[in-house]
N, C-alpha and C positions, 0 to 999 in steps of 0.2 A: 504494500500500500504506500505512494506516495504523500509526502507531507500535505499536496493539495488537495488532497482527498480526507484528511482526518480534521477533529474539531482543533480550535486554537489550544486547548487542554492539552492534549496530547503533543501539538510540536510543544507547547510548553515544556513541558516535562524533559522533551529529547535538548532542547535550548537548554535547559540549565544543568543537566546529568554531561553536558558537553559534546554529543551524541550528535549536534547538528549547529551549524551558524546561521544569524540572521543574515550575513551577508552571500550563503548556500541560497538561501530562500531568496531573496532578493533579486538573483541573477536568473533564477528557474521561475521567476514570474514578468520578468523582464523577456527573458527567452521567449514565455506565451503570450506576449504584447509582439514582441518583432516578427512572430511566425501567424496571429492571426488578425491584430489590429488594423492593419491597410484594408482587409476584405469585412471586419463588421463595423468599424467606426464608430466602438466603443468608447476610442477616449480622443479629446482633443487635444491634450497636450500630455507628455510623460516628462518626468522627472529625475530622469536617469541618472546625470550624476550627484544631485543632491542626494536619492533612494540610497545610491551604493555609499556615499560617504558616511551617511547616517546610520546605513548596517554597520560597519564596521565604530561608530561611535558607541551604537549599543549592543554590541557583543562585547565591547572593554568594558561597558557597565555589568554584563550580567556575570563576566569575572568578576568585579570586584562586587558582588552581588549588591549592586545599585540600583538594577533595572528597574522600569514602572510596570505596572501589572499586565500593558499590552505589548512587554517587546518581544520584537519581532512579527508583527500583525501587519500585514502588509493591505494599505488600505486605499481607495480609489475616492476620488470623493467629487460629487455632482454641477456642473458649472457654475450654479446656482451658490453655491457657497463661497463665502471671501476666506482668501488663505493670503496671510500678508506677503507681500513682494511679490505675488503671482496673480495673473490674468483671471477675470470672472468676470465672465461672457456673455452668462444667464442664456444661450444657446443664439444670442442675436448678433444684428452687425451692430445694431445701435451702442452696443457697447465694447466692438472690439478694438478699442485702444484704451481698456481700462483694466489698470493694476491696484488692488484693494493693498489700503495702509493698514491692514488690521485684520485677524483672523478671526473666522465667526466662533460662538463659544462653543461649539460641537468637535469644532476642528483643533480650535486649541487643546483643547481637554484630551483628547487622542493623542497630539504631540506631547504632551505633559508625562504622557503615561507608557511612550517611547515607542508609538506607533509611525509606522513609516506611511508617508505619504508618496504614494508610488503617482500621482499623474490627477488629470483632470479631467472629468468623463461626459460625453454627450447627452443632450438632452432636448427636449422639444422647447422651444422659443420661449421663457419666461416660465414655466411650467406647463404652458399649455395643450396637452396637445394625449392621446392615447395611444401613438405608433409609433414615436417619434421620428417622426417624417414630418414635424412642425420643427425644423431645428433647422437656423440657415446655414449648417454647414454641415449637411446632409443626414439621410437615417440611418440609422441602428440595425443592422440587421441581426437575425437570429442565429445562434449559434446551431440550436438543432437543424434546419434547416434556412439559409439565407436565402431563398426567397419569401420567406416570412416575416414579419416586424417582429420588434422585441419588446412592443409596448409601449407606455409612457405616463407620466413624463420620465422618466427616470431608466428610461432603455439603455444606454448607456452603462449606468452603473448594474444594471438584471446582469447582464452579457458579460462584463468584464468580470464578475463572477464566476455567473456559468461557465464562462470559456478557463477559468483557469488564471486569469491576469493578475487578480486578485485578491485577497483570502474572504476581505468585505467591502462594500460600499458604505458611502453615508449618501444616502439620499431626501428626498423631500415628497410629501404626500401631503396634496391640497382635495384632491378627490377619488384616491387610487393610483396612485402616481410613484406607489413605492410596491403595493400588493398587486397593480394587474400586471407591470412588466413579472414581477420575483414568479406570478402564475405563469405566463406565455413562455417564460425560463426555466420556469422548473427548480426554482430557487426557495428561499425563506426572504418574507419582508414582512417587517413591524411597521404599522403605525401607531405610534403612540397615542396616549390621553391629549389633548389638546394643554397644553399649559404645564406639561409635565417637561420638557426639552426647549428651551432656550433657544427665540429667535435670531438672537442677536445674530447680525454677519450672513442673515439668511433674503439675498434681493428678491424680495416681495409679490407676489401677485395676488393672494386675497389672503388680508392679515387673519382673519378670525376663523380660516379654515387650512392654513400653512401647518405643515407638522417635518421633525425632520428625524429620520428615525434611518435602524442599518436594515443591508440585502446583504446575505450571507449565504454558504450550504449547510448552515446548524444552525438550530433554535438555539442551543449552547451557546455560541458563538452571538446570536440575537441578544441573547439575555447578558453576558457579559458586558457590549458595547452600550448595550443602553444604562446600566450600570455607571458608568462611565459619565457620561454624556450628558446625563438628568439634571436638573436640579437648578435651584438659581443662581444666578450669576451678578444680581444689580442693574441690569443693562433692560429686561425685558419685563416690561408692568404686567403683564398678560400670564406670567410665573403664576405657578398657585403654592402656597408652604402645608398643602394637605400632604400628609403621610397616612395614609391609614391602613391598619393592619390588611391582611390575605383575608376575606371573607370566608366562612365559612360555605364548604363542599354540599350542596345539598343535593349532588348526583340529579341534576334536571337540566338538560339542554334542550334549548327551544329553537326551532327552523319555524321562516316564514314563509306559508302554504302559499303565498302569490310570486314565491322567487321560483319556488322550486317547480309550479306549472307555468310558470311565462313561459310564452310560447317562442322565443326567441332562446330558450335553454336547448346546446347542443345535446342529442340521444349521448352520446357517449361521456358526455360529464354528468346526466342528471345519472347515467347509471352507474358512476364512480361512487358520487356525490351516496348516493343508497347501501354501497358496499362499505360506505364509510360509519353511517350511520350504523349498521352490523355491527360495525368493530365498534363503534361507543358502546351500544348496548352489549354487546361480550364484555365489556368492558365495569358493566355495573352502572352506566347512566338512562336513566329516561328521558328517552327523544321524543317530543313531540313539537305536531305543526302547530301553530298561533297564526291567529289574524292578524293583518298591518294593513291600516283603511286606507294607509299615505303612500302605499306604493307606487301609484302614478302623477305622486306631488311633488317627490323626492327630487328625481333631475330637474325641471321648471325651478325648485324653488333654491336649488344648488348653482343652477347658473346665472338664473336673478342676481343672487346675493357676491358669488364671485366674479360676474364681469364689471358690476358694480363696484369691486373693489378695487380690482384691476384698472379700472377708468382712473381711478384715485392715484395709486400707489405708482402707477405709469406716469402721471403727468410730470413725475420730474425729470423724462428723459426729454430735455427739448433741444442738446446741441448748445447751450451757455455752459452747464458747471464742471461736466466730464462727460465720456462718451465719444461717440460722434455726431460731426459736426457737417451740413452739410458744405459744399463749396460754392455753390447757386444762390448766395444766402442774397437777398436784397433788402429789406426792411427789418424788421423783427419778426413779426407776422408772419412771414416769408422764412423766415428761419426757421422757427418752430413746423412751422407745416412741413418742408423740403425735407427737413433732418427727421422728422417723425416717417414722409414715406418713405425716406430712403431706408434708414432701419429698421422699421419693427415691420415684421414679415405680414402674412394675409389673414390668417385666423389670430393674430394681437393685433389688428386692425381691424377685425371682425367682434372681439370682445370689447376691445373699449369701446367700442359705438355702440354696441346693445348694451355694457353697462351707463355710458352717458345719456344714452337714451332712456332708458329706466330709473335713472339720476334725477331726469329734468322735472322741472316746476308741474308740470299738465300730466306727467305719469308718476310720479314719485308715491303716491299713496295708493294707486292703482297695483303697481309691481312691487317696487322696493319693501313699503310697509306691508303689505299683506306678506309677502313673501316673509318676511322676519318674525311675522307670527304664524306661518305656517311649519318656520323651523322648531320654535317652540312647540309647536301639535307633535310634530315627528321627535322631539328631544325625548317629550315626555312620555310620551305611547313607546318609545326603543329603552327610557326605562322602568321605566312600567314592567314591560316585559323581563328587563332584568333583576327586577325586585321578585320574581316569583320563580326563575333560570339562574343558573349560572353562564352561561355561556347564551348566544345565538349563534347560529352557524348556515352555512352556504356556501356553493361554488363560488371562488371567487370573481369568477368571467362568466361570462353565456356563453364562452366557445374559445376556442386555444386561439394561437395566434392568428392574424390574418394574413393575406397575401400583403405583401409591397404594391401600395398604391391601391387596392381594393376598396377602402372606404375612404379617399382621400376628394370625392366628387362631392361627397353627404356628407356635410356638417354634422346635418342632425344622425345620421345613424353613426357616426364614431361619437358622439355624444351619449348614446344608447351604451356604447362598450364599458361606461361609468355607472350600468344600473344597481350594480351588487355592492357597489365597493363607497357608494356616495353616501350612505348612511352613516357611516364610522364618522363621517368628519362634519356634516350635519348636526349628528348627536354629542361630537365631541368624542367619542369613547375611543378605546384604541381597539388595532383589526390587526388581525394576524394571519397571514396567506401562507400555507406552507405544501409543498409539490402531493400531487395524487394521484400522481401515473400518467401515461400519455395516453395519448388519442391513437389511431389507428396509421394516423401517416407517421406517429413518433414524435406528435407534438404534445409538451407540456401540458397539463392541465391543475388547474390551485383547488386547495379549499381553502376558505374563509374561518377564522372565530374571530368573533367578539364579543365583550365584554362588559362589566362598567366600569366608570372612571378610575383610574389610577389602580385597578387589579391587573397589571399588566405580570410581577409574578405569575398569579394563580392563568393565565393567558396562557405564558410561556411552559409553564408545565405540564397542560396538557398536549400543550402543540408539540413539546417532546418526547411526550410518552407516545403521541400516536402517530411523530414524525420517524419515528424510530426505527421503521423499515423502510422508509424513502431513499437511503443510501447504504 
């Protein structure tokens, strides 16, 4: 068994019994960047010889037994993120002359802990996008099969995973953005409680449903980084200082009966999806279906609320403070508008107009407001159900990957590929996608749990006992 094939636990142990170097590791995941990154365009920039210097910095630490609790973890991290002295792209042109002063607090707290930052991974245009074929500097393709997508937004960091690049990612999940690429992969992706990991350093697209959480191939591996990562920092108001115990086990998992007949659910995952349910109940849990009256409210009132934010949180890229800038500039007016077509791609010129639109004076009570107390209906019906469950669960997708370019005509139906996965961040709660066998062409297919707030242990525990045969 190769070291990229077991949990961080285990090369631990070979790292400090002396049995292996990080700078071993280092070169054999550098190796599977140069042998498959030109054909999936996984990462946009690598790091090569800062990666190898810094192997060798913490392998003199873990002789003199110095190291942080992550050395040797070799880690990929999403355009989206600020890593000081290095380019963050957010997957656009609009910001490809920009170097962050200052690293987000996800990213820091990894290097603290002597994780290597091995490169910077693609991603759909600001996060927006489910294939990542929203990304102007091309898509993602899949490792099982490259004529497939790899999902999104966070395609990129799924593949540099899967493929071997990486040990983990740190990515970002605004509506499934870390759990449907980690499903189409074949991987493990957390999203966290909402308020539970530190925005800070994290370039924006809709604040109150941003989350930034790891893709791994072990739930082990999930649960140690976020370990890490949590917690406040000072920087972000949106922190919550809730700690509260592992709730108690009351062996009841609840599935909602409108996910699991939608009629857009692939035969071969709803049949996974059933075999899995088996294994809970062997398992000693009571599975049953529940009602959700909002399941055709969910998308409407997810993208109300995030192109609305987006509208916001964009308007500070105008070509004045950083970024780019256009060359056509003539007035002010004229600057702003040039430098906004020239960079921000078709669908972030597709959301901020139906969030500005929904923004204005003659709809804002029509969309916006209703829409925010629609999210409250869904908060409280998803816990609801969790005060009587422990768990909710589901496919993570309606169907594995798609082809390259197959839903890139319809908005709205790569909009549909967010119907399972929009609730976690809706309700706030954290979602856990972990791999459930493939499909019949050899494509990936996810499950789904979820949770309530801030139980993201009692999450990760079951997603390892029942991830356990997935590798």
């Amino acid at each position: 068994m190769s070291f990229t094939s077991q949990p961080y636990a285990k090369i631990r142990e070979k790292l400090l019994a002396g049995e292996l170097s990080v700078s071993t590791i280092v070169a054999q995941h550098l190796a599977q960047i140069q042998a498959y990154n030109h054909s999936l365009n996984a990462f946009l920039e690598v790091y090569e010889e800062e990666a190898i210097l810094k192997a060798v910095q913490v392998d003199e630490k873990i002789k003199a037994g110095t190291a942080g609790k992550l050395a040797g973890l070799v880690v990929g991290i999403k355009d989206l993120l600020c890593y000081e002295g290095h380019h963050s792209y957010a997957g656009s042109k609009i910001l490809d002359t920009f170097k962050s002063t200052f690293s987000a607090t996800a990213v820091q707290r990894l290097l603290d802990e002597d994780a290597i930052i091995i490169g910077r991974q693609n991603c759909d245009e600001f996060g927006m996008g489910s294939t990542n074929e929203n990304s102007a500097y091309g898509p993602v393709l899949n490792f099982a099969n490259q004529a497939y997508v790899a999902g999104g937004s966070s395609g990129g960091s799924a593949v540099a995973v899967q493929a071997g690049m990486c040990q983990v990612s740190l990515g970002t999940d605004t509506g499934g953005s870390i759990r449907m690429p980690a499903a189409f992969c074949g991987v493990v992706g957390l999203k966290p409680t909402y308020g539970l990991v530190s925005r800070w350093g994290l370039i924006a697209y809709a604040s109150s449903f941003d989350t930034i959480g790891p893709i791994t191939n072990y739930v082990s591996d999930a649960r140690l980084v976020l370990d890490v990562i949590k917690g406040d920092d000072g920087q972000d108001s949106t922190l919550s200082s809730i700690t509260p115990a592992i709730q108690n086990d009351k062996k009841r998992i609840a599935y909602i009966k409108e996910v699991v007949e939608h009629p857009s659910l692939q035969p071969e995952i709803k049949e996974a999806f059933q075999r899995k349910i088996a294994s809970l109940q062997a398992l000693g849990y009571v599975v049953e279906g529940v009602d959700f009256p909002y399941i055709d409210q969910l998308l409407p009132t997810y993208y109300v609320l995030t192109t609305a934010e987006s509208s916001s949180n964009l308007s500070r890229f105008d070509g004045v403070k950083f970024g780019h800038r256009t060359e056509k500039a003539g007035d002010l007016l004229q600057l702003y508008k040039r430098t906004r077509q020239e960079g921000f791609g078709e669908e972030v010129q597709r959301r901020i107009m139906l969030g500005t639109f929904v923004l204005s004076a003659d709809y804002y009570d029509a969309y916006y407001t209703k829409a925010q107390k629609v999210r409250r209906l869904i908060q409280d019906k998803t816990l609801a159900i969790l005060g009587a469950y422990d768990f909710i669960i589901s496919p993570t997708t309606s169907s594995t990957a798609y082809k390259v370019g197959e839903k890139t005509a319809d908005p709205i139906q790569m909009y549909l590929g967010d119907l399972f996965t929009v609730q976690a961040n809706v309700a706030g709660i954290p979602g856990l996608s972990i791999p459930m066998g493939v499909d019949s062409e050899g494509l990936p297919m996810g499950f789904q749990l979820m949770t309530s707030p801030y139980q993201e242990q009692k999450l990760l525990n079951l997603g390892e006992l029942i991830n356990s045969d997935e590798k």
